[in-house]
N, C-alpha and C positions, 0 to 999 in steps of 0.2 A: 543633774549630769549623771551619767552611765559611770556607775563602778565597776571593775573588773574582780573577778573573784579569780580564786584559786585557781581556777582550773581552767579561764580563758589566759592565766599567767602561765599555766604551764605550756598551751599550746603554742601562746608567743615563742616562748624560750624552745622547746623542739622546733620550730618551723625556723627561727634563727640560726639553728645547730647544722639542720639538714640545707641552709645556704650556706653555711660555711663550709658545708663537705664537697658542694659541688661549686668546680671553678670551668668556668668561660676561657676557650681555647681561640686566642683572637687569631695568632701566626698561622697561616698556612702552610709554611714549612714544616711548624712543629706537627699540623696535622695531615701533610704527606709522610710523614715520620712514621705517624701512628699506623696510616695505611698501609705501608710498605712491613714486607719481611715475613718468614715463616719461622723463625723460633722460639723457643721457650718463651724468650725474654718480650719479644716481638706480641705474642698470644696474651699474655696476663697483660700487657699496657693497655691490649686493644679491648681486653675486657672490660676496665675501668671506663672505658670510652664510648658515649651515648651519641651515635652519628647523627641524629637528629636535631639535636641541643646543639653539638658540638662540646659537651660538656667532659672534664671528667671528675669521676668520685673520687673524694681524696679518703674515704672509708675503704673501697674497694681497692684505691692503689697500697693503702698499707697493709692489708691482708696479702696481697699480691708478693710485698717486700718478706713479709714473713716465710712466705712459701719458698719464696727462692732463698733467703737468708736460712729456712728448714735445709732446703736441698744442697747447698754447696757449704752446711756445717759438717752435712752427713758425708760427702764427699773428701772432704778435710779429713772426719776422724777414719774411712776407708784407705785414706793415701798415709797415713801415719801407720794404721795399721799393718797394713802390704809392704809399705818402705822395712817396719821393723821384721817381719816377716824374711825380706831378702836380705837385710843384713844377718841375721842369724845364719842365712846359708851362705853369707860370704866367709862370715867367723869359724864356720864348718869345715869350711875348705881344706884349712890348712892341717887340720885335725884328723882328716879321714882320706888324705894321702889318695885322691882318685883324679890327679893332674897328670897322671904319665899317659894318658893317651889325648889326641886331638879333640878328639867330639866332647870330651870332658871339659878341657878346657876352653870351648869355644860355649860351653853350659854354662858357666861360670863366669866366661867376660857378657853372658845376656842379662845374666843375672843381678851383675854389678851395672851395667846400663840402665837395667828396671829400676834398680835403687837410685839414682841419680833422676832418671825422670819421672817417679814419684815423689821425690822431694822436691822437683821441679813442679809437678802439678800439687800438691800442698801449698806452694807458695802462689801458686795461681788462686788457690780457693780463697788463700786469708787474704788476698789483695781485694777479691774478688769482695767478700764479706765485709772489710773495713771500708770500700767504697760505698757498699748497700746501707753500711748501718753510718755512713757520716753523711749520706743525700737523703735518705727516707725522710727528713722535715722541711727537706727543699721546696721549692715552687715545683708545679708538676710540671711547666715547660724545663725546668734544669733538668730536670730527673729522665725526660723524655728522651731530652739532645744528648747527655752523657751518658746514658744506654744504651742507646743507637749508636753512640762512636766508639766505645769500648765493647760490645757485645762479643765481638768477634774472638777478643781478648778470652773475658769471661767464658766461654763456649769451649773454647780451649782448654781449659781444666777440666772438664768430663769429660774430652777427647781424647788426652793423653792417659787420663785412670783408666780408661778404657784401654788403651795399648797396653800401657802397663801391667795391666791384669794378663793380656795376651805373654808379654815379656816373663811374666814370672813362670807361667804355667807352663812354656816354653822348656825351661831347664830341667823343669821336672818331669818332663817324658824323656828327656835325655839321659840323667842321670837314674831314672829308676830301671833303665837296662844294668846298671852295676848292683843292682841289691835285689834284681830277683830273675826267673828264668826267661831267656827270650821270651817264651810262648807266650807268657803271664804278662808279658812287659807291652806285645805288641796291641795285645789283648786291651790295654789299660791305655796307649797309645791312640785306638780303636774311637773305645769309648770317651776320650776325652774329644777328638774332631767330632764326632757324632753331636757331642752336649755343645759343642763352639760353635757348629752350624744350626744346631735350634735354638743357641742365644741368640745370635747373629738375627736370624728368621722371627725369633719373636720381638726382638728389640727395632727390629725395622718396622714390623707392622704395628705396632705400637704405639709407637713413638718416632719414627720419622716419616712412616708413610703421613698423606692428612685423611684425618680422620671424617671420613665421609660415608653416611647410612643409608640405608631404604628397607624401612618395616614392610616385611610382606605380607600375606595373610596365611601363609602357612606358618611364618615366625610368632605370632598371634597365638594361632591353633592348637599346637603342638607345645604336650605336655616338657614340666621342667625336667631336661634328664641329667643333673648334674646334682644328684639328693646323697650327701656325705654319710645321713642320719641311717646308716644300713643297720644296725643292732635294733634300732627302734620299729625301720619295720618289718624285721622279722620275728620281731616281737608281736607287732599287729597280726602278722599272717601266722600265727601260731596260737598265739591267747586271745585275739580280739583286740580291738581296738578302746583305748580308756577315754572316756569323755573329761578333759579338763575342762575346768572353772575360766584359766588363764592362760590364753594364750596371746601368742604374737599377732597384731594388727593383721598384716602379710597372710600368716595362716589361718585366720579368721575368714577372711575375704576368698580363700582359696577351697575351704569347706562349705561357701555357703552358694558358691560358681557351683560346685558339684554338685549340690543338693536342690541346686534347680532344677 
């Protein structure tokens, strides 16, 4: 009779492991679920999901969970942050006596709103988070259905950190007309819409435009012009250029395109 050795035992045991990661999606509800949607939350499920099999990875959905349980820890410790932030200017208030004019005080009631619904989205992320880390060992069909019916929820906490950031900045182009000279103030007024609309412009096409490409041939062709390492070569174009022993993969391959 045929013994097994070592290492047709190991392949059992891996090939055993890699069916346990991938499970058979029978509902077709749960996978119009999958099909449907464009966000965050909507992308990483659909990645897990092999349209062919019908399959999904239960490897790839927990990397998935960590990513977003990354994302809305970080948003947590941002809304704690900015909450304490506005509290200190509310505690300020009463200290530096600049409530006798209107516009002051209408700084001040934005300010104390920012603090209210940053503690508002704080409490959205830890709910958000205590749901992620109590379903992450669920069946993927649970995990798929109460994703999709709370998403909206969840979404919600980067959307109000997001105002809130607007709300806090708010007060402080208000207020810094009283601690320094018009010109300087309008100046700095100025520049803050300036950097709010190339948030705004980069955070759309980033991240809610979809992200959709076409490599040209001139994108191909055309040298990298984004090279930080400026000392280094103006170092080359002065001393010459040093042959290192060791270098990076990437720069290997890019010396030797030239030297063809």
């Amino acid at each position: 009779m045929p013994t097994s050795t070592p290492e047709t035992e190991n392949i059992i045991i891996n090939n055993k492991e890699e069916n346990n990661n991938i499970v058979t999606i029978t509902d077709e509800n749960i996978i119009k679920l999958l099909e449907q949607g464009t966000t965050y939350f909507d992308i990483l499920l659909f990645n897990c999901y092999n349209e062919a099999d019908k399959t999904i990875d239960k490897e790839k959905l927990s990397k998935a969970f960590d990513d977003l349980l990354g994302i809305y820890s970080n948003l947590f410790n941002f809304g704690i942050s900015l909450s304490g932030y506005q509290f200190v200017g509310i505690i300020l208030e009463s200290n530096l006596s600049l409530t006798e004019t209107n516009y002051t005080q209408v700084a001040y009631f934005i300010l104390s709103t920012g603090f209210l619904i940053s503690m508002f989205g704080v409490l959205l992320c830890f709910i958000t988070m205590e749901y992620l880390y109590g379903c992450r060992e669920e069946e993927p069909e649970f995990i798929i259905a109460g994703v999709h019916k709370y998403k909206k929820l969840f979404k919600l906490a980067d959307i109000i950190l997001y105002a809130d950031s607007i709300l806090f900045t708010i007060p402080i182009n208000i207020l810094i007309h009283n601690s320094m000279g018009e010109k300087y103030a309008y100046c700095y007024n100025i520049l803050c819409s300036v950097f709010f609309i190339l948030g705004m412009f980069f955070h759309y096409t980033v991240i809610i435009s979809r992200q959709q490409y076409i490599v040209r041939p001139e994108d191909i062709d055309q040298d990298d012009n984004f090279n930080a390492d400026i000392l280094n070569n103006l170092c080359e174009m002065i001393c010459g250029g040093v042959d290192y022993k060791y270098k990076r993969k990437l720069f290997r391959l890019k010396e030797k395109a030239k030297n063809i």
